[in-house]
Steps between C-alpha positions, in 0.01 A plus 500: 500500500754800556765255483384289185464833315878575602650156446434517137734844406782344740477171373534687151840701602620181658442325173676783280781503727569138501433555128794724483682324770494220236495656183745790484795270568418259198408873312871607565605154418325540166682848440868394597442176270379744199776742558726185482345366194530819279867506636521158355339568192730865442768271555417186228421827263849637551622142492334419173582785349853440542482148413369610184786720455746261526343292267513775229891601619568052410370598160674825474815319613444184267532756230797638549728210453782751309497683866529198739770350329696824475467559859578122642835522233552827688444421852502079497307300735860281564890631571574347118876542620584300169314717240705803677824297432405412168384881418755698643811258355269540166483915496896490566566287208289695306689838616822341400605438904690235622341361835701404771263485798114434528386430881149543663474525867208357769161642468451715725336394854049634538451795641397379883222740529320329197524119654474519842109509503564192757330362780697486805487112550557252239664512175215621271461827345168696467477844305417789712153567574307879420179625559389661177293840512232439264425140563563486873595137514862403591617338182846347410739749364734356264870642506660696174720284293813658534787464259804270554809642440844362379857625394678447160860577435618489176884596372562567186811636257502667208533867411265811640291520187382121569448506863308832461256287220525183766342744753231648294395192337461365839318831654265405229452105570151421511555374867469731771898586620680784649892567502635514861808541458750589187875430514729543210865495459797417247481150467727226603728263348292184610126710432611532111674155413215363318271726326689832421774591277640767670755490767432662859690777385285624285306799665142361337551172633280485838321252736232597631317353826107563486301405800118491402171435653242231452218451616128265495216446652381144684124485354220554741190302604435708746077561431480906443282677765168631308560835630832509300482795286580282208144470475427857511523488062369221221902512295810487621739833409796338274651841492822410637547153351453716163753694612724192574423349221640788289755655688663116545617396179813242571321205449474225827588124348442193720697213459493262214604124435834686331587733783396269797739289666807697345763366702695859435299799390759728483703301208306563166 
């Protein structure tokens, strides 16, 4: 009878035991899968929120048609080697310069670091691979267009008062250019024989040999990274395209039916 009485409170621990035996597992289970869900569900917020975001920075953008034509004339999406021809024999003819060179080097060679993102067999290229903080999932990171850049050289003749217009006119252009280098000297017999009036004597009469800088940018399809900080705002800032747009004032012209195909450009 002794023993019937104490069977039952064993058998009742032995049950609760097996009970948690059993149950606390699937309990921490449960916990770790909730902890995982809210994660999941921070994570579609931030995602959503950013997708919504970029939505309203396509219709900021989509507005602003003035600025993104202002800044592709400015920094092009091709080289455009032709429109440079065409514009810098143009601005010397307009500054009363007789041209007598116009070349335009390679493009420069990518910068290694940015495609090398390679795997180590094959000839296929993947884009490097991050672990971003606030999402914690290792996403695709997409590499930073970076702009291509070529060399001009352009000699011209004339006197100082039209080379120093030639240069401002072209400091102005409203494509992105820098002077590397700036040579001028009394101008030769064979620089002046068409074009100028004056002899080489003449201490006004100089060439001058201007090497410039171009540059563009190949477009990208590379798919931003939501944690880009792009997304931080709702409108772009157009600050500095405002600033192009008024600070460049020499006017970029592409190539027409009339100027393309000129077998000579530099006889008017």
């Amino acid at each position: 009878m002794k023993i019937k009485i104490l069977a039952a409170p064993v058998l009742i621990v032995l049950i609760v035991i097996m009970a948690i035996w059993v149950i606390s597992p699937a309990y921490r289970d449960f916990r770790a899968k909730k902890a995982e869900l809210e994660k999941a569900q921070t994570k579609l917020t931030a995602i959503q929120e950013k997708n919504s975001r970029a939505a309203q920075l396509g219709q900021s953008l989509a507005t602003k048609t003035d600025q993104k034509t202002a800044l592709l004339r400015y920094i092009p999406e091709q080289q455009k080697e032709e429109d440079v021809i065409a514009n810098l024999n143009a601005l010397a003819g307009t500054a009363g310069l007789s041209v007598y060179n116009i070349s335009i080097g390679n493009v420069e060679k990518r910068n290694a670091a940015a495609d090398t993102a390679a795997q180590p067999s094959g000839n296929f290229l993947l884009p490097p691979v991050i672990e971003t903080a606030d999402l914690g999932d290792m996403v695709v990171a997409p590499a930073k267009p970076e702009a291509r850049n070529f060399k001009v050289t352009l000699g011209v003749a004339g006197s100082y008062g039209k080379i120093k217009d030639l240069l401002g006119k072209i400091a102005a252009l409203q494509r992105f250019n820098s002077i590397a280098s700036l040579k001028i000297a009394k101008a030769q017999a064979q620089s002046v024989a068409e074009g100028t009036s004056a002899d080489s004597g003449t201490s006004d009469n100089l060439q001058a040999d201007i090497s410039l800088n171009f540059n563009f940018i190949d477009k990208s399809d590379a798919i931003v990274n939501l944690d880009n900080e792009i997304f931080a705002g709702v409108n772009f800032d157009m600050t500095v395209i405002d600033n192009i747009k008024s600070q460049m004032t020499t006017v970029v012209n592409s190539l027409t039916a009339v100027t393309s195909g000129v077998q000579n450009p530099f006889v008017k």
